[in-house]
C-alpha positions in Angstrom: 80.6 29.8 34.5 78.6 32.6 34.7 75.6 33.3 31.9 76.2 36.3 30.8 73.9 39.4 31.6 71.7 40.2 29.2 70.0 43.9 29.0 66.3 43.6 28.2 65.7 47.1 28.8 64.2 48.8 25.2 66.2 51.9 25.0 63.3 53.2 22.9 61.0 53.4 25.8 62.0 57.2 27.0 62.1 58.4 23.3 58.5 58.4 22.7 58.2 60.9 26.1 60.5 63.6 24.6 58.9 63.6 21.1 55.5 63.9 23.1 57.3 67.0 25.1 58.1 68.7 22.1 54.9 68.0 20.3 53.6 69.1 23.0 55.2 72.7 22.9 54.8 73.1 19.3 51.2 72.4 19.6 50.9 75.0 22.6 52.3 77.4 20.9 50.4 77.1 17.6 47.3 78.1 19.4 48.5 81.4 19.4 48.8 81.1 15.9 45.8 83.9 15.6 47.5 86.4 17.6 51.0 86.3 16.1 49.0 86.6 12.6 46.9 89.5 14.2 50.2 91.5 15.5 52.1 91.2 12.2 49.4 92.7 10.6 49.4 95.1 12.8 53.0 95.9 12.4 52.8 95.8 8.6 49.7 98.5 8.5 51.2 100.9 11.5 54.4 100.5 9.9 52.5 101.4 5.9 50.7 104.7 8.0 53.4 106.0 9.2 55.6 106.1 6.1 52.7 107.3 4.3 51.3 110.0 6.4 54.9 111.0 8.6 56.2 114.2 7.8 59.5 113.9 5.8 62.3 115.5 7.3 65.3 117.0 5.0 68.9 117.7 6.0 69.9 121.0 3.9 73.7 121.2 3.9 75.9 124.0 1.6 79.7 124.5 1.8 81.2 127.8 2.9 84.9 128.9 2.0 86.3 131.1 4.7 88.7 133.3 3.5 92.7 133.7 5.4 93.7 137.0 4.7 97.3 136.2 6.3 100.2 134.7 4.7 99.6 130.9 4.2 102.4 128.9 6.3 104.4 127.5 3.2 108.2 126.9 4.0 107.1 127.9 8.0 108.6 125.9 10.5 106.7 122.9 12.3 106.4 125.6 15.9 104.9 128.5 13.2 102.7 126.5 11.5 101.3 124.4 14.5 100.7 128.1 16.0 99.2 129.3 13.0 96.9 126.3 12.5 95.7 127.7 15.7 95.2 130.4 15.0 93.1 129.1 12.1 91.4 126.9 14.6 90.0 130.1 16.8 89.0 131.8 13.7 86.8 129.2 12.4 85.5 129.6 15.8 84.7 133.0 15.8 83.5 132.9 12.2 80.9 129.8 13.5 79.5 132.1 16.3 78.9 135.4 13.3 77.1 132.5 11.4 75.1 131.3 14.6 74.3 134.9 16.1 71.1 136.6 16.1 71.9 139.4 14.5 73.1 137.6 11.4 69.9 135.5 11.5 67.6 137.8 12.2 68.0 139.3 9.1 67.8 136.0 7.3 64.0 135.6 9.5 63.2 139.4 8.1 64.6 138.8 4.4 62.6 135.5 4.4 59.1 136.7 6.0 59.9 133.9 8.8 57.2 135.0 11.4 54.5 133.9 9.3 54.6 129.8 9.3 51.9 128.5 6.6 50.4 125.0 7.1 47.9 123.0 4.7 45.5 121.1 6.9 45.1 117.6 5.4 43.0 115.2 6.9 45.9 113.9 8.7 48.7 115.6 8.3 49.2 119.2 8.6 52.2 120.3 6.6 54.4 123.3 6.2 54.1 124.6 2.9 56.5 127.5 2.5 56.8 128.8 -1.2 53.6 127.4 -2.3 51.4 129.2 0.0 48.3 130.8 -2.1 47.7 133.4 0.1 50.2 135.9 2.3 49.4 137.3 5.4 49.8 141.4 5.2 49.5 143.1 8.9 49.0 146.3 8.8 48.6 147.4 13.3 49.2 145.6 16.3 47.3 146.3 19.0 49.6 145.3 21.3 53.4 145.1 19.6 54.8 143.7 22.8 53.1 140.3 22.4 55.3 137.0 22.4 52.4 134.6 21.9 52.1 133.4 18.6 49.0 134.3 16.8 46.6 131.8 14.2 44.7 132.0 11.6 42.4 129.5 10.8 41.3 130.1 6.5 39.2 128.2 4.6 39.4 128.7 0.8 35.5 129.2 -0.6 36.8 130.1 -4.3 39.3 132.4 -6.3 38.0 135.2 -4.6 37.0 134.6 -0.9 37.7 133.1 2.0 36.5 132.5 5.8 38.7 133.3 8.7 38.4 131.1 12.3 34.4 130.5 12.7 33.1 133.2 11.2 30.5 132.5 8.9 30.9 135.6 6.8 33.5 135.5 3.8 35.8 137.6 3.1 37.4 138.7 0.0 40.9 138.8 -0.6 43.1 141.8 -0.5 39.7 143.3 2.1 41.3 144.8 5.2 40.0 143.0 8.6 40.4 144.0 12.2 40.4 141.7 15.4 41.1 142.7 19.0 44.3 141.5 17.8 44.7 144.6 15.7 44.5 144.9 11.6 44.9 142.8 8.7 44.4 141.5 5.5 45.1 138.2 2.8 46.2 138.5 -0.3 46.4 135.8 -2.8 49.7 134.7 -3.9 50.9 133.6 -7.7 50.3 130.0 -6.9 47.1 128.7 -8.9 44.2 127.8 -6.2 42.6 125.1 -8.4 44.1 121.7 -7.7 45.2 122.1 -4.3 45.4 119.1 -1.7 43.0 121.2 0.3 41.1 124.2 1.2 42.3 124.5 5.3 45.1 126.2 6.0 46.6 127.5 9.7 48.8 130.6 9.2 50.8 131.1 12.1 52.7 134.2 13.2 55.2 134.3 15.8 57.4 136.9 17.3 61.3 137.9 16.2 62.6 135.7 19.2 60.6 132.7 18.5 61.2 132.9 14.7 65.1 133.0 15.7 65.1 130.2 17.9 63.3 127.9 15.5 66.2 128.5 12.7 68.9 128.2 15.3 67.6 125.0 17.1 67.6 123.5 13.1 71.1 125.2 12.1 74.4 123.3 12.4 77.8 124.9 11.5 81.1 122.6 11.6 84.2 122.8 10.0 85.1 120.1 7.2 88.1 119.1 8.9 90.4 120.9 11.9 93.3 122.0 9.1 90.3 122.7 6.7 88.9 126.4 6.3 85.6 125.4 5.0 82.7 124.9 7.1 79.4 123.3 6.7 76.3 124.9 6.6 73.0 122.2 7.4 69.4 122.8 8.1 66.9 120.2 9.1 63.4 120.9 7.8 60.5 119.7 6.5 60.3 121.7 3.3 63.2 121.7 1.5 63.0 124.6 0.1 62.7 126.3 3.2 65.9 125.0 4.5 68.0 125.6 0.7 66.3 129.2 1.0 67.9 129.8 4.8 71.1 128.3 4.1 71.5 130.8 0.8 70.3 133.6 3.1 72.4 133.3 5.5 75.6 132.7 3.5 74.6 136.3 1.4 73.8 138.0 4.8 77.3 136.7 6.0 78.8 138.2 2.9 77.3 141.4 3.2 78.3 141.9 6.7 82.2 140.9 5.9 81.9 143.3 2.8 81.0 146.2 5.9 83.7 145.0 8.1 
């Protein structure tokens, strides 16, 4: 009779290599302990910056009712009412494209003084500050009213009274007439109170008709609720929310104007 095997073998023996293995691991990657430290905190503060110091952007958005002066399609037939839905369909269209032309918002840029942008210079952010602007740019001459390029001022605020344009070192007072090779032009000082303001640079920046236009039209969007609805939606997106609650208004009384002359 046989005598029966007997396994001496410790199964224990190859455990102690894969604990060492992992150890191992964890102990290599703990001596980058530092750096994954250093880059969350570097996350956390780039993350803190730019929610502190990114401009805030605003998504304006009004409803507008456009009016059917036909017969509504009550008690139609399913053939008359799909053909006058449309019908409704190309109107909408064509009442998108009045909203979107240049015409229409050229007189919103000219009822709004839109060629003249006003920005506060902060320390690190410049932002647009339309409505609260202490000062408004008056021109009086171009020397040239072909340009396109836009043109900047550069104003620093010395007191109630006067300020000084670009580099010069001389002030100016506000309301005094000023010429450049540019042509003629003057600041006067707006309602708003100039103590207590953020700071005392600001960039005024005006551009031509075309420009002014294309900025409100790249920042417009016009779509209808629904396809069976007649209401569209009117949405700017801005920095300055009152600039883009002051657009959308404008451009819904300059629509109703022009279907009151139609």
């Amino acid at each position: 009779m046989n005598p029966e095997k007997v396994n001496t073998a410790d199964p224990s023996r190859s455990k102690p290599r894969f604990e060492v293995s992992i150890k191992q691991h964890m102990l290599s990657y703990l001596s980058y302990y530092p750096v994954f430290l250093l880059s969350l905190g570097i996350a956390f503060v780039a993350s803190f910056l730019y929610l502190r110091y990114a401009a805030p952007k605003y998504n304006v958005s009004a409803s507008l009712l456009i009016k059917d002066d036909k017969a509504t399609s009550g008690g139609l037939s399913k053939e008359f009412a799909d053909l006058m839905l449309f019908d409704n369909n190309n109107n909408l269209d064509n009442e998108i494209e009045i909203l979107q032309s240049r015409t229409l918002i050229q007189r919103v840029v000219t009822s709004l003084d839109l060629q003249t942008i006003y920005w506060a210079m902060g320390k690190i952010r410049t932002s647009n500050i339309y409505g609260e602007n202490p000062m408004r740019l008056e021109i009086v001459k171009w020397q040239d009213s072909n340009r396109v390029d836009p043109v900047t001022f550069k104003v620093t605020i010395l007191n109630d009274q006067q300020f000084r344009l670009n580099e010069n070192k001389a002030p100016l007072s506000f309301g005094q007439y000023f010429e450049t090779s540019l042509g003629e032009f003057r600041f006067v000082k707006n309602e708003v109170p100039f103590r207590n303001r953020a700071t005392d640079k600001f960039s005024i920046v005006h551009v031509s008709m075309d420009n002014a236009i294309d900025q409100v039209k790249s920042e417009l969007k016009i779509r209808p609720v629904n396809t069976r609805s007649r209401v569209l939606v009117l949405s700017h997106l801005t920095e300055n929310s009152k600039l883009g609650m002051d657009i959308i208004n404008q451009l819904m009384i300059e629509y109703n104007k022009a279907t009151i002359r139609s």
